[in-house]
C-alpha positions, 0 to 999 in steps of 0.5 A: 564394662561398667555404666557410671549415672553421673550428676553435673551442676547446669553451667558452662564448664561442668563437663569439661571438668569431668573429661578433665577429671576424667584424662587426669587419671588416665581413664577412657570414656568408651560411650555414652552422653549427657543431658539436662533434665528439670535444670540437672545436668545428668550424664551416663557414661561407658568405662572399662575400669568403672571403679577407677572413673568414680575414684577419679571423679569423686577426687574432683567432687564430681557426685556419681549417682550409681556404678551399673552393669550394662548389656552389650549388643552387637547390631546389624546396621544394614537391617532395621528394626532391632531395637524393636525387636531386643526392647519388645523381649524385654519387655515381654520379659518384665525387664524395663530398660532404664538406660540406652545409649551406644559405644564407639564401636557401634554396639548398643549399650543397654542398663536394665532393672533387673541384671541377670533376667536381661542378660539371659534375654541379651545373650540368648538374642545375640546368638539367634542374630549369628544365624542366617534369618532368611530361612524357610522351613517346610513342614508336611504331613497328612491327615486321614480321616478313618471315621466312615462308618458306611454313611459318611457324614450323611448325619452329625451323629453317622460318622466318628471324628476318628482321624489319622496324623502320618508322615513317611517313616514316623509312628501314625498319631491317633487323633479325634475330636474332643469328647465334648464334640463326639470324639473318641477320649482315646486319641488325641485332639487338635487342642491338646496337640496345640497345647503340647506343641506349644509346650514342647517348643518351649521345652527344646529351646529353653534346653539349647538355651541351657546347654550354651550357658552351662546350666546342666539340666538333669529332666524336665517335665511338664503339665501344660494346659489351655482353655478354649472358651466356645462361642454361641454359634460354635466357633471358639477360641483359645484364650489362655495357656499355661505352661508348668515347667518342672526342671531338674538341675545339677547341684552346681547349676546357676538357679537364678539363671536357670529360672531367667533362661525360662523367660529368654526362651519364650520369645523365641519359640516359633509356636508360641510367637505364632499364637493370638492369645497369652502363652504365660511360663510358670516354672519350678526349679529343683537342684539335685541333692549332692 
């Protein structure tokens, strides 16, 4: 499917000329509209055969502006906000959207500036609508403090911020304070658990995302890191991650969406979308040596 931008001369009769130009040669408008902008016509049409449509109009001194992919959406009409929620991860993307308009089947039509960044962002949200989104997910664990020392907290300094993290039939993980606030440079802390939950949740969809393209990712590796700014009372906040991504592609891996598939996973991970500060992707591809 091809979008044609087609330029019209602003007077009675212009676009009946082009649908005549267009039923001459047998070609189908499959969506699409028109408009006049400052006093120029402009119209963008939806063809199957684009090359076909600009022959036919240029054969009728019709000037077409530009023959462009476009990205096909399939839209649940019951349920609100979709374009919304396609737009705003484009935009976190850096994907601008130029062009919007539907077919005839109901189905949202859309040209952006950048082809293969958008289409890996399209496909990627198409798949998440063929899953029910009326889920919930419980998640439970249990933290045990192991820091008493036989004065309980009766002081800051008469107690370890020793801690830790279980779950019937997993590992425990052992988790502390960060050393800056007295706690053991051994175990982990809850900020480099956030950091690391952020980064493997990426890491995971950025893979399903890679497996239902066909991109063979061979290893993945990542140095992840976070700054929390602390405040004068003590209370802090994280305001920045950033995430090194480092894969390892087969040699017959498609780079330029393999690099795109980074910026569709982002918006979908749940860690990340549930953060008050930027989670920002900085990736580095490397494709195996045949």
């Amino acid at each position: 499917m091809k979008d044609l931008a087609i330029e019209l001369q602003n007077r009675p009769g212009a676009l009946a000329e082009m649908g005549e130009a267009l039923g001459r040669a047998g070609v189908s408008i499959e969506g699409g509209g028109a408009w006049v902008a400052d006093g120029q016509g402009i119209a963008h049409f939806l063809f199957t055969d684009g090359e076909a449509a600009r022959r036919a109009l240029e054969a009728a001194n019709i000037r077409v502006l530009a023959v462009r992919d476009v990205l096909v959406q399939s839209l649940d009409q019951s349920r609100p906000g979709q374009l919304g929620e396609i737009s705003r991860q484009m935009a976190d993307a850096g994907v601008n959207i130029e062009v919007l308009y539907s077919d005839h089947d109901h189905q949202l039509l859309l040209v952006v500036d950048d082809v293969v960044k958008g289409r890996a962002i399209s496909e990627a949200w198409m798949q998440m609508q063929s899953i029910t989104r009326v889920k919930e997910h419980i998640y439970s664990v249990e933290i045990c403090w192991t820091g008493n020392d036989g004065k309980g907290t009766e002081s800051y300094k008469s107690y370890r911020r020793d801690h830790v993290i279980q779950s019937e039939g997993r590992p425990e993980i052992p988790g502390s304070s960060d050393p800056a606030f007295r706690g053991d440079p051994a175990r982990y802390n809850p900020e480099e658990l956030m950091v690391a939950s952020l980064s493997a949740c990426h890491m995971l969809w950025y893979l399903h995302l890679c497996a239902v393209n066909h991109i063979s990712v061979l290893e993945y590796r990542d140095t992840p890191s976070g700054v929390l700014r602390e405040n004068a009372d003590g209370s802090g906040d994280f305001v920045r991650v950033l995430l090194n991504p480092e894969v390892k592609l087969s040699g017959d891996s498609n780079r330029s969406k393999a690099l795109a598939l980074h910026s569709a996973a982002h918006p979908f991970c749940f860690i990340a979308r549930s953060v008050k500060f930027p989670v920002e992707v900085a990736p580095r591809l490397i494709t195996e040596e045949n």
